[in-house]
N, C-alpha and C positions, 0 to 999 in steps of 0.2 A: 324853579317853576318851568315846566316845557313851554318851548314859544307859540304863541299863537297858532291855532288850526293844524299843529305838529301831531295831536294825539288825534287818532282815527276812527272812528266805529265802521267799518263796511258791513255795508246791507246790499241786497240783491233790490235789483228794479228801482235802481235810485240815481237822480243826477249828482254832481259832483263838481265843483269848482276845483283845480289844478295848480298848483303854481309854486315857483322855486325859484332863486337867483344865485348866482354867482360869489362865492366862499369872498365874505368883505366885502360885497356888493360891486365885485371884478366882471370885468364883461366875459361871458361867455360864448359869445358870438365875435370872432376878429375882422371874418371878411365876409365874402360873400360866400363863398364855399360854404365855411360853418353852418353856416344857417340853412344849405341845401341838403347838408350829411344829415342836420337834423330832424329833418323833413322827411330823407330815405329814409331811416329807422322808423319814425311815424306810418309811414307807407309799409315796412316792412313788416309791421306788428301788427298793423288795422287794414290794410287789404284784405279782401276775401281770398283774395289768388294767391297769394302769398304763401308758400311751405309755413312759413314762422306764425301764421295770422292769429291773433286771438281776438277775431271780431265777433268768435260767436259767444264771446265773455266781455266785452267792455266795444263801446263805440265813441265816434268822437265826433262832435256836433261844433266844435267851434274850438279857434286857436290864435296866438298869436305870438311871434316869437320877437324880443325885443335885444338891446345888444347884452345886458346884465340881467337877464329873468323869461321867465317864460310864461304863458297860460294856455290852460287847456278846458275845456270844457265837455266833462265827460258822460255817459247815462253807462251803467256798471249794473250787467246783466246778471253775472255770478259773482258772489263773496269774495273769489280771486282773482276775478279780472282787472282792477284796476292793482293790487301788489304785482300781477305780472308782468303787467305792462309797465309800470313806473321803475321796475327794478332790471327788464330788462331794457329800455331806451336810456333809463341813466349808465347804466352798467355800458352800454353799446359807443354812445355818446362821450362819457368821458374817457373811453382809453383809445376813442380816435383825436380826443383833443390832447391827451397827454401826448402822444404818440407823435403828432404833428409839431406841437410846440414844445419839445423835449421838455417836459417836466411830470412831478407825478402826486399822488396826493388826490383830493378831491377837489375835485372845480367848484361844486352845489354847499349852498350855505346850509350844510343839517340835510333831515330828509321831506322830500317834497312834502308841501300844505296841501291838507286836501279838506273842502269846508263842503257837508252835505245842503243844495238846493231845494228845499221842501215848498216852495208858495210859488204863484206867478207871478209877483213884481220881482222878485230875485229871479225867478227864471230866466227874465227878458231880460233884466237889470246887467247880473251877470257878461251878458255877449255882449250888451251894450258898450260897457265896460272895456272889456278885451279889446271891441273893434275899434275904439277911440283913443288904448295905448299908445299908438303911432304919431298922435295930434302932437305928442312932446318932441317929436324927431324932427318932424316934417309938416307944410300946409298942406302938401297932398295926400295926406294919411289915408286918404279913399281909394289911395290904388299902390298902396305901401305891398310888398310882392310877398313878404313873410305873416299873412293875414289871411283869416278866412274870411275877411271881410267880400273879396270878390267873388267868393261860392255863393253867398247869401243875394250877391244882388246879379246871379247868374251870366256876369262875366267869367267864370273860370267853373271848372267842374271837376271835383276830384273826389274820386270812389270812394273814398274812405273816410270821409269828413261829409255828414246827414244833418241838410241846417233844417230838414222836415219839420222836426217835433217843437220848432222855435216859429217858422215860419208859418206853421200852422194857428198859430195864435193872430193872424193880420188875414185869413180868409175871410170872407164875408161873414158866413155865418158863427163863427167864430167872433169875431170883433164885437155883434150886437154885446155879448153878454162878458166883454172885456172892460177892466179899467183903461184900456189903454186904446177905447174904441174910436178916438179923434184922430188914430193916426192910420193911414190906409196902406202902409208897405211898409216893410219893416226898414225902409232908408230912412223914411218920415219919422221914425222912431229913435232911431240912433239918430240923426242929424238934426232934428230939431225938438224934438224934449229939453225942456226949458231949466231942469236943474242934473250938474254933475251925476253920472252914477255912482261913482264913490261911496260920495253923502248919502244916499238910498241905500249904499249896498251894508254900510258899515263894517263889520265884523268881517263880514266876507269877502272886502277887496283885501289886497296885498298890504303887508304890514314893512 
């Protein structure tokens, strides 16, 4: 039986939950480096400026990189933009990790989950999710540096990473006609919503 959110459908004009870990649940992040090589690839595939870019095929709304997994949060413009992008930053990514840490083989447990986002409690649920990953590391997970947590509360700004289409959901007139209209900014929403996202997400968190 394929594992969990292994088997795919891609559709055009759809979001996308993201996520992989490390072959036996092995860190794939060692130092700090790693996790900035990972970031350049991210940059060098979703940049507009970019020679490599395939931003006008998949974009990325949210992310967080942990030491054994990763998540991403994507909105997949064309049928092929999320196979290009996940085949080429895995493909980029593991032969500078092998490279570095003399070894060879696959780092990634299988090939990346990807679970399609269709409703807006899962849409919000989702990032909620991702930006609270870090709570298991650290009590400062609100300014964890491998997060797009800091895009969204407009401490940090990077081209390639659009928390619009999330953040749009905590506009005024937007919130009237929201479930989630008692929260007034989306910090108020990730930091104090009263039950885990996990439990809301089910299927669609990490397994």
């Amino acid at each position: 039986m394929p594992a969990k959110n292994s088997v795919k459908i891609y559709l055009e004009d759809v979001y996308y939950h993201i996520y992989n870990r490390g072959t036996g649940k092995s860190n794939i992040f060692l130092d700090e480096q790693d996790y900035k090589v990972f970031l350049h690839y991210l940059k060098k595939y979703l940049d507009q400026t970019s020679e490599y870019s395939l931003a006008d095929k998949v974009k990325l709304l949210a992310y967080c990189l942990m030491p054994n997994h990763f998540h991403l949060f994507v909105y997949q413009i064309t049928k092929e933009g999320l196979i290009k992008l996940m085949r080429a930053l895995s493909t980029s990514y593991a032969m500078y990790f092998n490279k570095k840490y003399d070894r060879s083989g696959t780092i990634f447990q299988g090939i990346y989950k990807a679970v399609l986002v269709e409703n807006e409690p899962y849409f919000l649920h989702i990032t909620r999710y991702i930006h609270l990953n870090p709570a298991e590391l650290t009590e400062n997970w609100e300014e964890y540096p491998y997060s797009s947590y800091g895009v969204y509360l407009g401490k940090n700004k990077i081209p390639w990473v659009d928390p619009s289409p999330v953040l749009a959901f905590f506009k005024e007139d937007r919130r009237q006609s929201s479930i989630f209209s008692k929260y007034f900014s989306y910090e108020s929403f990730v930091e104090e919503y009263p039950s885990d996202s996990k439990m809301e997400l089910g299927e669609l968190s990490i397994d």
